[in-house]
N, C-alpha and C positions, 0 to 999 in steps of 0.2 A: 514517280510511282503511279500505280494505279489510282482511277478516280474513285474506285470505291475503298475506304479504308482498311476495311477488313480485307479486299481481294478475294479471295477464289473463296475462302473461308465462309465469305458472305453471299456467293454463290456465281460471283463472276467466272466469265468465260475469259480466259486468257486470249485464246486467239481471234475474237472479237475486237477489230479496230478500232480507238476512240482517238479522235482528233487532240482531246484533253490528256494522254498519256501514249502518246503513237507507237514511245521508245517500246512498251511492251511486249508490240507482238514482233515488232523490231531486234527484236534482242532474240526470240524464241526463231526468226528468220535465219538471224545470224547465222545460231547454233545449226542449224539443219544443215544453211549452205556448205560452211563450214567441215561439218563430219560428213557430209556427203563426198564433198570432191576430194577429201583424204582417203576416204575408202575407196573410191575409183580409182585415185591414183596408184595405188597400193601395187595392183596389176602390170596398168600402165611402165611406173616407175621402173618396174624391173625389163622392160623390152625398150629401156632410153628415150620414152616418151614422152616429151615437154609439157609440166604441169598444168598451160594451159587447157589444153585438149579434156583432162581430169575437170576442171571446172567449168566448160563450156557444156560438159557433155550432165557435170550435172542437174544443171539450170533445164537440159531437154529433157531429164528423166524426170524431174518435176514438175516439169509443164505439159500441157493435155498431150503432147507424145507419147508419154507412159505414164507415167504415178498420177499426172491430171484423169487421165479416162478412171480412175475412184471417183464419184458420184461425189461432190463437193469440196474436191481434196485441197486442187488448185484454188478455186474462187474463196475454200474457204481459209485457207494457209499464205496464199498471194493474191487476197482478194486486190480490185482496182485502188481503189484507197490506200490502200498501206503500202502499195509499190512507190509512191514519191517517196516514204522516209530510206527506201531501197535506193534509189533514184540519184535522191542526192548526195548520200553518203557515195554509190559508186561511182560520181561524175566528180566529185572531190578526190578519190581513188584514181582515177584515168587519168584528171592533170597531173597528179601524183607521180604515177607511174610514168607519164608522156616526157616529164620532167627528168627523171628517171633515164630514161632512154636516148632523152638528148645529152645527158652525161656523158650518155656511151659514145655519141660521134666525136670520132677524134678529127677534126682539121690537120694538123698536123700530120698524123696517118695520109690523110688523102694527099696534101701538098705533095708529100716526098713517093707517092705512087699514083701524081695525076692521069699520066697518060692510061694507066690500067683504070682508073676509077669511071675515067671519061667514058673509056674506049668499052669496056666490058660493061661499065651499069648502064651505060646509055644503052646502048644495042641491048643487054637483056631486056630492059623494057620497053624498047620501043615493038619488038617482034608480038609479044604478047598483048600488047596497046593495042598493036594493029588488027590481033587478032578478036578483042575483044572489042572493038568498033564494031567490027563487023556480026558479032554475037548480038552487039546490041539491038541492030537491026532486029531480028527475030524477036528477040526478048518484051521489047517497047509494040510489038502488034499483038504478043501473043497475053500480056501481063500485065501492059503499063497502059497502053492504047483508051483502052476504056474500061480504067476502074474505077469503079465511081466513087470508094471512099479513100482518094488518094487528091490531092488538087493538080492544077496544069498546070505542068511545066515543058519547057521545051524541049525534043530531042534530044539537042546539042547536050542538056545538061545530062541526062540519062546516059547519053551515051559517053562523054566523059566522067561518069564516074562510073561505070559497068568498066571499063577499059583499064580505069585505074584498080579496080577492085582485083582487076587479071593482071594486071603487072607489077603488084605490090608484092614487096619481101618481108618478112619477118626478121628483121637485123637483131634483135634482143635473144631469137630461140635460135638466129644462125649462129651466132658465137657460143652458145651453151653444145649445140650439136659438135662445133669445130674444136672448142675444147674436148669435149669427151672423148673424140674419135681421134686426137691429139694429129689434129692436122694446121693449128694455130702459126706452127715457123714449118708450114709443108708450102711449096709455091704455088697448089690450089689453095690453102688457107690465107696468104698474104692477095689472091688475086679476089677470091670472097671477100674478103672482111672490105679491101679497097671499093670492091664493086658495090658490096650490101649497104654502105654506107652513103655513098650516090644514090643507091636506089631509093634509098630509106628518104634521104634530102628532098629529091624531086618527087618521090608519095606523094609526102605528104602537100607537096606545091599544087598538086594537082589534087587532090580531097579538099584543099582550101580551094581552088578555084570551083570545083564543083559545087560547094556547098554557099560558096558566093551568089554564082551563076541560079541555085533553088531558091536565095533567101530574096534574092533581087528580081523587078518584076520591069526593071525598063536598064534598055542595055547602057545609057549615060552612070546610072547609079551602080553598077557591076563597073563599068571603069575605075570608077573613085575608089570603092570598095579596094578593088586589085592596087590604086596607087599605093592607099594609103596603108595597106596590107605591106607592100615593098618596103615604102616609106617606114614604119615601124622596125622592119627585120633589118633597115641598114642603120635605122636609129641604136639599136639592141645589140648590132654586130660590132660597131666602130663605137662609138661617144661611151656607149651604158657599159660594153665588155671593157673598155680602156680603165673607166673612170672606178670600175667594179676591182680589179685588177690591182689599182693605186690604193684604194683602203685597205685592202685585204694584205699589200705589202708594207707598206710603207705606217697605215694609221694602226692598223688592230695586230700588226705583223705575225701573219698567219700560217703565213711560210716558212717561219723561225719557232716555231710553237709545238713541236712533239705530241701534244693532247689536240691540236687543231682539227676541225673546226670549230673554233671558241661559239659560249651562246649567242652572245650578239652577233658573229658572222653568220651562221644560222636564219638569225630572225632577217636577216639583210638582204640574204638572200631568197629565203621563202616568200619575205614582202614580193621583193621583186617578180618572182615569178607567177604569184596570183594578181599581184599588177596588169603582168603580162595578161595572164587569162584573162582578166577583166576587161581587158582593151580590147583584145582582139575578139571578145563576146560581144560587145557593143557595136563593133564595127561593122558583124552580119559576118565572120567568119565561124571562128569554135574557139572555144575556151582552150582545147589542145595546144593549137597551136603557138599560142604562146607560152604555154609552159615548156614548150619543147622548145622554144628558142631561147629560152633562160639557160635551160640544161645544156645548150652548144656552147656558153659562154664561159662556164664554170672553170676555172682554172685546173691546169692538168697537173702543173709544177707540186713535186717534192710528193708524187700522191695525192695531192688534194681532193679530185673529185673522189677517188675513191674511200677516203676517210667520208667525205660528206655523205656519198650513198651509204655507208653502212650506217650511219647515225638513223636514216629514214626507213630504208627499206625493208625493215620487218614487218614495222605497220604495214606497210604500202600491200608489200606481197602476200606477207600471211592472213590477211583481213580485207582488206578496201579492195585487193583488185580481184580477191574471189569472187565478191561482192557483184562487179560489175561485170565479169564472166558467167556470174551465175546469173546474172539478171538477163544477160544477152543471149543465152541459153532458156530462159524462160520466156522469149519471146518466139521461138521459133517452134513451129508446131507442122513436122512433117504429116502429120495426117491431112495437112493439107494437099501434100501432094497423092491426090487419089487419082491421076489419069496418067495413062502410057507417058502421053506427050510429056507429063509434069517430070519422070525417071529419067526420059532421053533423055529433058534440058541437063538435068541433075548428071550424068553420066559424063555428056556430050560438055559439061563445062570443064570437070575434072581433067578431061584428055586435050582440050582446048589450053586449060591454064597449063598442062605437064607440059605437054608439048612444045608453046609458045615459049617460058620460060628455060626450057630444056635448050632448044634448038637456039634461043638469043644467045642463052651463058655457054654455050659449043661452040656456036661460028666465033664471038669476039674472044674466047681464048685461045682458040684456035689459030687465028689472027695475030695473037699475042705471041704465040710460038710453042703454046704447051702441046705436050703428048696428048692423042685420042682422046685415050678414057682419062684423063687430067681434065680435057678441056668437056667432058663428058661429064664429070663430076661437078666440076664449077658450076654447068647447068641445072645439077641435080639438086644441091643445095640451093643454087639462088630460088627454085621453086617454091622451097620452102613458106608459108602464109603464117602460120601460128598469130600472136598475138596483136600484130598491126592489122591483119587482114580481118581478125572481127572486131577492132575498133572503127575502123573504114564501114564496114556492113551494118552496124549499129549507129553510128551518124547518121548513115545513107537512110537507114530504118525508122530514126528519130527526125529524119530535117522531109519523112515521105515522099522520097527521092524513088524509092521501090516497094512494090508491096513485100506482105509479109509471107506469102506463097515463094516468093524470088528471094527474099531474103534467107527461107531457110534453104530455098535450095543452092544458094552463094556459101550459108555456112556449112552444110553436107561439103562444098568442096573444100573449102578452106581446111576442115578437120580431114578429110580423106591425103589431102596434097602434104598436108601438115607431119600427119601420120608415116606416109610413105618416107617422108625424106632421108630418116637416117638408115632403115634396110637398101634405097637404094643406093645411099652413098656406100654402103661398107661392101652390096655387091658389084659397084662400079668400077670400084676403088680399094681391091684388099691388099691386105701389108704384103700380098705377095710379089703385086704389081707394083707398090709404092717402094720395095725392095730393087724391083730390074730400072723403075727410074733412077732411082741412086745412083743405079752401076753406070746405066746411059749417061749423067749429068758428070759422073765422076771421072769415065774416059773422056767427055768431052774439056774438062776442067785438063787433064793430062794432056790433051794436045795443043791445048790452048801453051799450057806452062813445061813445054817438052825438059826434060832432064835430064842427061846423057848421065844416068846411074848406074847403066846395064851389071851390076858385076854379072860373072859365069856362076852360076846358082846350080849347076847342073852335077858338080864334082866338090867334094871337098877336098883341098891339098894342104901337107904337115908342111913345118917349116923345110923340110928338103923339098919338097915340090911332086912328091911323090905321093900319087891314090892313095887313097887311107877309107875312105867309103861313096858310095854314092846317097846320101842324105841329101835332104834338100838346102842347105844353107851349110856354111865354110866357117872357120875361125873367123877368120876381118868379118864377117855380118855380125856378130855379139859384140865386136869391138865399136863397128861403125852403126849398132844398132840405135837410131834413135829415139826420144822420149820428148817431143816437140811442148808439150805441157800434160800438167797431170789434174785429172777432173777427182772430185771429192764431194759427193754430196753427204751434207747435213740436214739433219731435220731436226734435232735435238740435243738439248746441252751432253748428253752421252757421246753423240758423232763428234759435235764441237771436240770431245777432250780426244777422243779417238785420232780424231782427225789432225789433231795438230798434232799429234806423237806421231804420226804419218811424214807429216813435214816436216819435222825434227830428227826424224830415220833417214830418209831420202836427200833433203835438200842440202846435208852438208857436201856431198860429191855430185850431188843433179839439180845444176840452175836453170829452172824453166817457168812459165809463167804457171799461175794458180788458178783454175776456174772452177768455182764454187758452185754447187747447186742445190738449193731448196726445194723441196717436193713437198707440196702441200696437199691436202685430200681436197677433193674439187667438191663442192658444198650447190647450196642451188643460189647462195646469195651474188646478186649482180655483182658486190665490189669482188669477190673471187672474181667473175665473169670479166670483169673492166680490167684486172691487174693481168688475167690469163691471154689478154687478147694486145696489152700494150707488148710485142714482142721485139720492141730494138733497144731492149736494155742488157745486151751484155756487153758494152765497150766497156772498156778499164778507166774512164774517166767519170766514173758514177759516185756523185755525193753520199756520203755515211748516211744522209739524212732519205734520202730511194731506198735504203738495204734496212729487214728487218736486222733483230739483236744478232739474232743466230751469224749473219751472213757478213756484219759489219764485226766479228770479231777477228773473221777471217781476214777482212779488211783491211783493219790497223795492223796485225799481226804483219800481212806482206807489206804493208806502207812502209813499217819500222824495219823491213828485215831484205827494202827495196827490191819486194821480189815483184812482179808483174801481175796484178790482178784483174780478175774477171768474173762475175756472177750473173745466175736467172733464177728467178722462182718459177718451178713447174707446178703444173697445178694436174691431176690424176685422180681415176675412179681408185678408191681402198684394192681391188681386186686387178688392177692393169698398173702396180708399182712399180714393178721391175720391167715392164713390156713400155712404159713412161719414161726410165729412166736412161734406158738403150734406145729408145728409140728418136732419135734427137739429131737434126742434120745438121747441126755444127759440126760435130766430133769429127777428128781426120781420123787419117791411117799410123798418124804418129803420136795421135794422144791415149795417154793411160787413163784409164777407169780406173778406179780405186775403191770399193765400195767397204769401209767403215763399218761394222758390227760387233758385238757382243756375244761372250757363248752363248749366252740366252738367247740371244734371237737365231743362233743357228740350228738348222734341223738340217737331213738329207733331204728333205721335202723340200728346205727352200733354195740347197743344193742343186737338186735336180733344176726345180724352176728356172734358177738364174743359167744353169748350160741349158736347158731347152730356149730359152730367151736369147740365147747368146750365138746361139747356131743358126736360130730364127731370122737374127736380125743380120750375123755376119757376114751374108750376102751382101747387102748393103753397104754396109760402114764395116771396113775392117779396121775398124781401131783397135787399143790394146784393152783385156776387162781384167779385174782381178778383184778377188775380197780380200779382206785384210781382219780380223781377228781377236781382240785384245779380249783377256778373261778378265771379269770385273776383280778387284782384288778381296772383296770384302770377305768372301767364303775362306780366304785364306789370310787372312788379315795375322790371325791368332800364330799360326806357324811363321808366318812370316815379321812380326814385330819379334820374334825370341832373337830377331840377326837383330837387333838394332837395341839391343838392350846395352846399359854403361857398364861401368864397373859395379856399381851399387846392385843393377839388376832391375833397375830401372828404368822404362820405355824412354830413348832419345825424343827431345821434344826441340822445336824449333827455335829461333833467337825469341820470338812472341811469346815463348813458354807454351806454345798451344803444342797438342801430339803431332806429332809425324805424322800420323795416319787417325782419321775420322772415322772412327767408326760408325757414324752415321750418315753417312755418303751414299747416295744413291748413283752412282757413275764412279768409275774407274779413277783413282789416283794417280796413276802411273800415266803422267800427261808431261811435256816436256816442260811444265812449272814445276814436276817433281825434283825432289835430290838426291832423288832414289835411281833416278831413269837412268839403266846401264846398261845397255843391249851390249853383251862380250861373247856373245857364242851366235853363230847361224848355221844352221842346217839344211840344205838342198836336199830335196829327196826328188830323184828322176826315176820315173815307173814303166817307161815306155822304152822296147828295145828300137823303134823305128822314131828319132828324135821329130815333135813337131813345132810348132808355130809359139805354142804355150809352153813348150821347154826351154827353147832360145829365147822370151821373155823371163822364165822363171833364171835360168842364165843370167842376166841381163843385171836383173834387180840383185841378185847373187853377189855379183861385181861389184855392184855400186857399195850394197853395205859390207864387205868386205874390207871395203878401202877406209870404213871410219877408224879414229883416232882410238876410238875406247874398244875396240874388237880384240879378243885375244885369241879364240880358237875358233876355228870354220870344220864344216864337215858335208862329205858330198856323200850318200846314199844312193847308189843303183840296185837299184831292187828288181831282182828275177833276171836282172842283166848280166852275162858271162864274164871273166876275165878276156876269154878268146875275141869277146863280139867285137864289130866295129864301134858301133855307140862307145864303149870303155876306152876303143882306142883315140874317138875323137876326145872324148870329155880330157883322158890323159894328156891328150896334146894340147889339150884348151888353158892346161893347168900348167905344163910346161912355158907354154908362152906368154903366163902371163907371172914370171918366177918373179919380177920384180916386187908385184906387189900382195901372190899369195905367200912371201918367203914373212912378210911382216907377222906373220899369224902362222898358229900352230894349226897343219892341213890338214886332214885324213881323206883319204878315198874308199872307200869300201864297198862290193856288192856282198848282196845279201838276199836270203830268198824272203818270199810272202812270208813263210812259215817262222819262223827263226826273227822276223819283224817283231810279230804279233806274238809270238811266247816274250819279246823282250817290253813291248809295251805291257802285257797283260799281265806280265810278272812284275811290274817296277824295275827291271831293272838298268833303264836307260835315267841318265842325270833329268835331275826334277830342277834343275838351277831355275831362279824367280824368273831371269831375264833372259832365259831360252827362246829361238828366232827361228821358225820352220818356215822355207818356200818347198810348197809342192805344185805340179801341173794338175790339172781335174782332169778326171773323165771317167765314164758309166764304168769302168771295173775297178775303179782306187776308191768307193765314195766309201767303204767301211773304213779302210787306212785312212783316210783322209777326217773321219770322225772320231779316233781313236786319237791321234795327233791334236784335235783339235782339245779335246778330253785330258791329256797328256802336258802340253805343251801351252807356254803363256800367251806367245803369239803364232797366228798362223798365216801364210802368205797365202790363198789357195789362185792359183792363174791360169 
């Protein structure tokens, strides 16, 4: 509390530093920092610009830059004295965070894409290294040479740490950009993330040797320093990682533990990592760096790091690393740069680091084998500085490696470099281009795997062998049409029930493997960031204990029913859900889409979207898409319990005695745990006289549920289509041919016009049965039919 007991009351000044009560004006710092870099981000946020930028920048608006030139603002709101309580709360925040960050280096990752980690991070920074040598030159006559309130130190050290200041990456804001831009399983995102993380390893090798090299004054005591630096990092990597590894399994079994990380694994591990900083403080390096070699050690298995980062990182982010951003921003005072000379450097550094970094991450993916602008974008992202680059500058600022005139103008580029990075990746690199590499990767995939499938596509012929149309695909293509596996994303226990009535339609005549997928909203917290960037988690050999609820029901479901499983959790902006959901280079040309909804979430609006997505991306990836439809029951609950009444007149209740049906369910019943579930009637409706791509699938799926055991009447619908056309004649002969197994079921055929549709929907006078099954094909002139069926009809296929 304040020292004076009454406080302001009594006529105390709050923001008057007392060494007796520091916390006070400590806390009124907070708040400032705090609302400050939320308001700047405000802007920021919506053009995908990395939060740091927001609080670095507003550390400069309240330092003599801007809000300081008010006549007592800064001295008297960040007077000298009150900055240690600043001080050390953000240096407790930085090993926090550094700690943080070393979670994120996956070894593993690097192992299984060394030669890209070696080959692309090493070359990214050595070009920029070299180029920043030679900056340094200049730099150290025109800044460093003779400052007088700065002490001597040698060259050699200026200039390795200028060097590394220009060849440092921002690995923590490159994964937040590659997430966003959802380039994470793109061959630039697995060749960044490999490289960023080398780059990130030997940064920081070289900020520790520089910072060694300023603390030491005779070059025998810089040897030791460095051994004993080594020394530590293989102590930490082999004996402490192994022995950390054994408790955590075996003593506190933390890896069998669903709530993990328990408190005492927690405290075990924190110990350890302020251990770490404490050592490595002692030793004449930085406190960073051992927290950062904690965080490499952390176990990946079952999740773990990233259970553990979400336990810490609120604090960390939303408070303590403001804190030290905004403090780093308060030291930098561009009015210092008042001469020509001061703007060049400022200028001439940004085009030095674009460049250097550019042209390293170009040539070595280049090297690698990628396309142009692929190996042009690698470069573009690895430029990226953000958060490690004003950790580096503020060391360098703190250990008076450089003055403070250099210093701001190192973070002018760091924010400038920082800033560019995502406009230039998405001009580099637009889904246009990342579309024709698909097709490039995808012919070369086809000659690599040549398949003598040719059929003549070019004629369709009846069973006499005689022209019937020229359409693009024949009878044998729907017969031999195939459905290699079928994709189903879930997000919630709605999709879940959706989703398994999907499998339960389908899979009694179609056995293919199941690959599941979660879409979650991409958030700003690291453990999102750490789960979005592990991306070889979709083999079918994945523990229940890796899969959230959602994804693990799928799970057991195919385990017990030995269908073939596969999952990924995607991670998406709220506004690129469906442009996330397509856009995904696994998917073949033989896998079905299936997208799971509810009437309620359907609109024409989100109609439209998914075919503008779908046409967008089908360049690309010609897989197969389709929505799927199920009306919730509850609006119909009331009509529909009078069929299930006894003889008394009494609602059928189950062997439990509970209802048949819950009227208090928030999701659909009608799931294939129901006793209700009886798909007996489907409906094809074809709207197109020129058959395409989406009718021969709508065909397709037709067939399959035609053939179930509980089906009793089928009906095909050509709408605005002749008796005379061809279309009627193939669809006829599709029917003839396949007499065996539409003879099981009661057939009809009919055309019918627009007009004569819509009086029969808009009258009632088409059957309302519960368990009525419509497939139609989309496209921009059916979407009112196509929302009237959906309005009409329990389920709807639309493809």
């Amino acid at each position: 509390m304040a020292e004076s007991t009454s406080g302001i009351i009594a006529g105390m000044n709050p923001l008057t530093y007392s060494s007796g009560s520091p916390f006070t004006i400590f806390f009124f710092q907070l708040i400032v920092i705090l609302t400050f870099s939320q308001l700047i981000y405000i802007p920021l946020g919506r053009i995908k610009q990395p939060r740091v930028i927001a609080e670095v920048l507003t550390g400069i608006v309240l330092s003599h830059t801007a809000l300081g030139r008010i006549p007592n603002f800064t001295n008297e709101l960040f007077s000298t004295n009150s900055r240690s309580g600043l001080t050390l709360v953000a240096n407790i925040g930085i090993c926090l965070l550094m700690f943080i960050v070393g979670c994120e280096v996956d070894i593993k990752f690097i192992k299984k894409h060394l030669v890209t980690a070696v080959t692309v991070g090493m070359f990214n920074m050595a070009v920029p290294f070299g180029l920043g040598c030679a900056c340094s030159v200049g730099l150290w006559n025109d800044y460093r040479l003779n400052a007088e309130d700065l002490p001597d130190i040698k060259f050699t050290t200026f200039m390795v740490f200028i060097a590394t200041a220009m060849c440092i990456t921002a690995f923590p804001v490159l994964v937040r950009i590659l997430t966003e831009l959802r380039l994470v399983k793109d061959r630039v995102g697995t060749v960044v993330l490999a490289a960023g993380i080398t780059n990130d390893l030997l940064g920081w090798i070289l900020l520790a040797l520089s910072i060694t090299l300023a603390n030491s004054s005779q070059s025998i005591v810089t040897l030791y320093i460095v051994l004993v630096a080594i020394g530590w990092c293989i102590f930490v990597c082999y004996p402490l990682r192994i022995i950390l590894n054994y408790i955590l399994k075996n003593y506190l079994k933390e890896f069998d533990n669903p709530n993990s990380p328990s408190r005492l694994a927690m405290l075990i591990i924190l110990l350890l990592m302020f251990a770490s900083a404490f050592f490595t403080d002692i030793i004449g390096v930085h406190p960073i760096f051992g927290s950062f070699l904690i965080g490499t050690i952390v176990p990946r298995k079952n999740n773990y790091v990233i259970n553990l980062t979400s336990r810490i990182e609120d604090l960390v982010n939303i408070i303590l690393v403001p804190i030290y951003f905004g403090v780093a921003g308060l030291d930098v005072d561009l009015g210092l740069m008042n001469k020509g000379l001061d703007w060049g450097w400022a200028f001439g550094l940004i085009g030095v680091a674009l460049v250097g970094k550019i042209f390293g991450g170009f040539a070595a993916a280049k090297l690698r084998g990628l396309y142009w602008r692929e190996s042009l974008t690698v470069g573009v992202l690895m430029s990226c500085k953000g958060i490690v680059e004003i950790v580096v500058l503020q060391i360098g600022l703190n250990a008076k490696i450089i003055s403070k005139k250099t210093y701001s103008m190192l973070i002018f580029m760091a924010l400038i470099t920082t800033f560019l990075t995502t406009p230039m990746t998405i001009y580099a690199y637009p889904s246009s281009y990342r579309d024709q590499v698909q097709i490039w990767l995808s012919e070369k995939e086809k000659k690599l795997h040549l398949e003598n499938n040719d059929n003549n596509k070019d004629k369709i012929i009846d069973e006499n062998n005689e022209l019937i149309s020229d359409l693009p695909f024949s009878l044998q293509d729907i017969k031999n049409h195939k459905i290699d596996k079928l994709i189903i994303p879930v997000d919630n226990i709605e999709s879940v029930s959706n989703g398994l009535l999907l499998l339960d339609l389908l899979l009694e005549n179609l056995k293919v493997p199941i690959h599941a997928i979660n879409l979650k909203t991409l958030t700003e917290r690291t453990a999102d960031l750490l789960h979005a960037s592990m991306i070889d988690d979709t083999n079918t050999e994945q523990n229940l204990k890796s899969l959230n609820s959602i994804l693990t029901i799928f799970k057991i479901f195919c385990h017990f029913n030995k269908i073939p499983f596969s999952s990924e959790i995607l991670y998406s902006l709220p506004e690129c859900y469906i442009e996330t959901l397509l856009d995904n280079p696994i998917f073949k040309s033989n896998n079905l889409l299936i997208l799971p909804i509810s009437q309620s979430q359907f609109s024409i609006e989100f109609l439209n979207i998914f075919i503008f997505e779908c046409k967008k991306n089908g360049k690309e990836r010609d897989f197969m898409k389709s929505i799927f439809i199920n009306k919730n029951m509850d609006n119909q609950l009331e009509e529909f319990e009078s069929d299930f009444k006894g003889e008394n007149g009494n609602a059928i209740k189950n062997v439990d005695s509970t209802p048949l049906l819950d009227n208090k369910s928030t999701f659909s019943e009608d799931t294939i745990l129901s006793p209700s579930l009886i798909i007996s009637t489907v409906t094809l409706y074809i709207t197109s006289a020129d058959l395409k791509e989406n009718d021969l699938l709508g065909m397709k799926l037709f067939d399959l549920l035609i053939r179930r055991k509980d089906l009793l009447s089928a009906n095909i619908v050509l709408l605005n289509i002749d008796h005379d056309s061809k279309t009627y004649d193939f669809i006829s002969s599709w029917i003839t041919s396949n007499n065996q197994v539409f003879n099981n079921v009661q057939l009809s055929l009919e055309s019918t016009t627009d007009n004569n549709l819509k009086y029969s929907i808009d009258n009632n006078q088409l059957e309302t049965t519960f368990d009525r099954l419509v497939i139609i094909s989309s496209n921009e002139s059916n979407l009112e039919l196509i929302s009237k069926l959906v309005e009409n009809y329990e389920k709807v296929f639309i493809v």
